[in-house]
C-alpha positions in Angstrom: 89.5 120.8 71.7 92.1 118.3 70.3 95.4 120.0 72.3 92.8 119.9 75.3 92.0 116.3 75.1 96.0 115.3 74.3 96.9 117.2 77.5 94.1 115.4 79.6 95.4 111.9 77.9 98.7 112.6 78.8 98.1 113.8 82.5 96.5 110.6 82.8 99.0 108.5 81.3 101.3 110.1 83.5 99.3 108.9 86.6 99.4 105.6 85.7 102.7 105.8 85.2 103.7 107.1 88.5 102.1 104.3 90.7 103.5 101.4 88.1 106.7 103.0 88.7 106.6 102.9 92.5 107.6 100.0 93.9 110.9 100.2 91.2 112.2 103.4 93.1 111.6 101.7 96.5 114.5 99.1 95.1 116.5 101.8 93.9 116.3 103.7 97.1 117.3 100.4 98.9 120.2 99.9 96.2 121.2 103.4 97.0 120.6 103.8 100.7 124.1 103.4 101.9 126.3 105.7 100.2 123.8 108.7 101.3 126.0 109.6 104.4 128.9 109.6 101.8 126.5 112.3 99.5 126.4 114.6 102.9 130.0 114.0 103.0 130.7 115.2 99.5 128.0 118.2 99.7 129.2 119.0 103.3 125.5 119.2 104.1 125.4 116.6 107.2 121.5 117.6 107.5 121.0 117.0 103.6 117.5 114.6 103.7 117.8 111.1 102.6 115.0 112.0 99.9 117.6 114.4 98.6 120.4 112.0 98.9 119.1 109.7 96.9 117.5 112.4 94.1 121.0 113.4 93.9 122.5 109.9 93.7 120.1 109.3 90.9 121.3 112.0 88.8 124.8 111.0 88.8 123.5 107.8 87.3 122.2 109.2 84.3 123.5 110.2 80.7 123.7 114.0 80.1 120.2 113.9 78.0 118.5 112.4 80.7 119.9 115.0 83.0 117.9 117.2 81.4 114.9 115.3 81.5 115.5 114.5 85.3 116.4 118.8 86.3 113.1 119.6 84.2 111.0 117.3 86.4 112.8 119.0 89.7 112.1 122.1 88.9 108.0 121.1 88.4 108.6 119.3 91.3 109.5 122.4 93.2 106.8 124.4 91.9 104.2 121.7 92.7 105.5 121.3 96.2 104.9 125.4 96.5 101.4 125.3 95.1 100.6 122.4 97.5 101.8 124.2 100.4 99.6 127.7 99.3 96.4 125.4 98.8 96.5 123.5 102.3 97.3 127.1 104.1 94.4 128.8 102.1 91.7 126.4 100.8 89.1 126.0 102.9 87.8 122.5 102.5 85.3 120.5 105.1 86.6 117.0 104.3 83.1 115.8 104.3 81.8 118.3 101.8 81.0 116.7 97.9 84.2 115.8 96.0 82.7 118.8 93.8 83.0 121.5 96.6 86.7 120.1 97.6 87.4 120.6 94.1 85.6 124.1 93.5 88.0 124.7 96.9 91.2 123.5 95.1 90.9 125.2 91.7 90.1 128.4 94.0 93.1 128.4 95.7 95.2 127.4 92.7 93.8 130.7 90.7 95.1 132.6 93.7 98.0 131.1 93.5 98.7 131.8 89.9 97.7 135.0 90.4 100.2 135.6 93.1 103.0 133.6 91.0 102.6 136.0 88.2 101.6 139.5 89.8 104.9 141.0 88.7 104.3 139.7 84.4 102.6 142.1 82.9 102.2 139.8 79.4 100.6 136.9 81.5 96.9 136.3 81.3 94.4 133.5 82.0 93.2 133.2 78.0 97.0 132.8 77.1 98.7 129.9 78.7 96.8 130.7 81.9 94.1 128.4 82.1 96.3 125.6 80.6 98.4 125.6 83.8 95.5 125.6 86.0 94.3 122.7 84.4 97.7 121.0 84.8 97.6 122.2 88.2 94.0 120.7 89.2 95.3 117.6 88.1 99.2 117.5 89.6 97.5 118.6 93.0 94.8 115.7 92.8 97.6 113.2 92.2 99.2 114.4 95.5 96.6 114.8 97.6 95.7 111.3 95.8 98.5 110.2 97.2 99.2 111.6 100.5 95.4 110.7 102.1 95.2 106.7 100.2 96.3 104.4 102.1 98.2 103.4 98.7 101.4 105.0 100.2 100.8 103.7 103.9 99.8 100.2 102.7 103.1 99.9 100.4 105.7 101.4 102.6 104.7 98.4 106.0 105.2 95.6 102.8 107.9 96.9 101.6 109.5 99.4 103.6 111.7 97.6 105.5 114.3 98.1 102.1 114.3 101.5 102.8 115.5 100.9 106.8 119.1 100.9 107.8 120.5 97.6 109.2 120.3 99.3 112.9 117.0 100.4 112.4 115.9 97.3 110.8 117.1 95.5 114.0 115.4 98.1 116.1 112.3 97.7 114.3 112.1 94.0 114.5 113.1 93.7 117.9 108.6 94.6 118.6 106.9 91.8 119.1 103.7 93.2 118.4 102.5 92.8 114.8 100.3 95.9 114.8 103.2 98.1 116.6 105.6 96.7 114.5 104.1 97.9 110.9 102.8 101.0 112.3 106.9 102.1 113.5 107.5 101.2 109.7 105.4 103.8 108.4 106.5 106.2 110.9 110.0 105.5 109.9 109.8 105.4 106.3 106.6 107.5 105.0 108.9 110.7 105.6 111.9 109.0 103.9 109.7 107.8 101.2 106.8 110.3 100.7 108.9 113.2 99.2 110.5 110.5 96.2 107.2 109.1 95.4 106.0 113.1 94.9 109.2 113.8 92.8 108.4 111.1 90.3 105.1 112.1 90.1 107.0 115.2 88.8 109.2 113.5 86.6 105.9 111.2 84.9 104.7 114.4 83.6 107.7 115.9 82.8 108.2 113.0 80.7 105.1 113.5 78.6 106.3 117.1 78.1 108.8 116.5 74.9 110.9 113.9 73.2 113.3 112.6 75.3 116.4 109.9 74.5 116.7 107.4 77.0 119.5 105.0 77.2 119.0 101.7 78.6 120.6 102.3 81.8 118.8 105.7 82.1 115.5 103.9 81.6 116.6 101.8 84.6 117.5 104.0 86.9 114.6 106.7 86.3 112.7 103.1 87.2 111.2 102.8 83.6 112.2 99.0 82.8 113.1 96.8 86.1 116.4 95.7 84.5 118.9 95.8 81.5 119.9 92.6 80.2 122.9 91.7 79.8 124.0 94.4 82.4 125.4 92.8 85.5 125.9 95.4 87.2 122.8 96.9 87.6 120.7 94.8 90.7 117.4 93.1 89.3 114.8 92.1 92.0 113.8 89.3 89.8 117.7 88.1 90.9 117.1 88.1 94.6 113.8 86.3 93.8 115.7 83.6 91.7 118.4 83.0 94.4 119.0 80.0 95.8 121.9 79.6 98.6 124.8 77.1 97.8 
């Protein structure tokens, strides 16, 4: 009951985590935006996605413990985006059934998928570890879904999307008169850019509740953890472009 209710506190934790952490990877990402046509360069992937581009700029940032840290979370992240593929090909859900049937619908579909996952491991079985990761399933896949139908996501990325926009597009974008049209071709623009790295870190806040990880300072800023390091110049703070004041 006690490893049941730590797990629980933890996924929740993590949660929170994830949408405090949010708006800090939206600065990264604009702190990072340009040298993604020089990633594709370097990985000689021209069609390499700009969610990618900036996952992988990330990790070049960080010290080789947080490396760890940061491949751990990719590969739940991985798994997570599987399992939420299977569930919306194979759960049938009536969007305007009670939360408890779309639920009943979800964990469903996730025992089927677990059951499919592990069809080849003769050692695996519900009673041991099984119904552990169903449970952190339930929970991940809520946080996504969480996610992808709020209008959390939509609502952030029209205030503060326009970091995430190339100078060109940016320009483009502006050029609308219309108010409306104009926040709606932000979301269009940047909700596939942006909904992929929000769903990583949702990832990486569990990951991080999964063992004891070292952090440096710099790590803890780039995995979007503190907003800056003081003393460290180099690293951009918002609170900076805030404080600025022209000559």
């Amino acid at each position: 009951m006690m490893s049941q209710w730590l797990r629980l506190s933890n996924d929740r934790y993590a949660m929170r985590l994830s949408r405090q952490i949010e708006f800090r990877f939206m600065w990264r990402f604009a702190i990072l935006k340009t040298s993604f046509q020089e990633i594709r360069t370097e990985l000689n992937d021209p069609q390499l996605s700009s969610a990618d581009c900036f996952l992988y700029a990330i990790r070049q940032k960080l010290s080789s413990k947080a490396q760890k840290l940061f491949l751990r979370a990719q590969t739940r992240y991985q798994r997570y985006s599987k399992l939420l593929s299977y569930v919306k090909q194979n759960a049938a859900i009536d969007a305007a059934a009670p939360e408890r049937q779309i639920e009943g619908a979800h964990l469903k579909a996730i025992i089927d998928f677990e059951m499919a996952e592990k069809q080849n491991d003769d050692d695996w079985t519900f009673s041991v570890g099984g119904i552990a990761q169903v449970l952190d399933d339930f929970f991940i896949l809520n946080e996504y879904l969480e996610i992808q139908k709020s209008d959390r996501l939509p609502s952030w990325c029209t205030r503060y999307g326009v970091f995430a926009l190339l100078p060109e597009e940016y320009k483009e974008i502006n050029a609308i008169e219309d108010e409306v049209a104009k926040k709606q071709a932000v979301l269009e623009k940047v909700r596939p850019l942006l909904e992929p790295v929000l769903s990583f870190f949702v990832a990486f806040c569990h990951a991080l509740q999964e063992d004891e990880n070292e952090l440096t300072a710099v790590d803890a800023y780039w995995l979007g953890l503190v907003d800056e390091v003081f003393g460290n110049k180099e690293l951009s703070a918002l609170r900076l472009v805030g404080e600025h004041k022209d000559d």
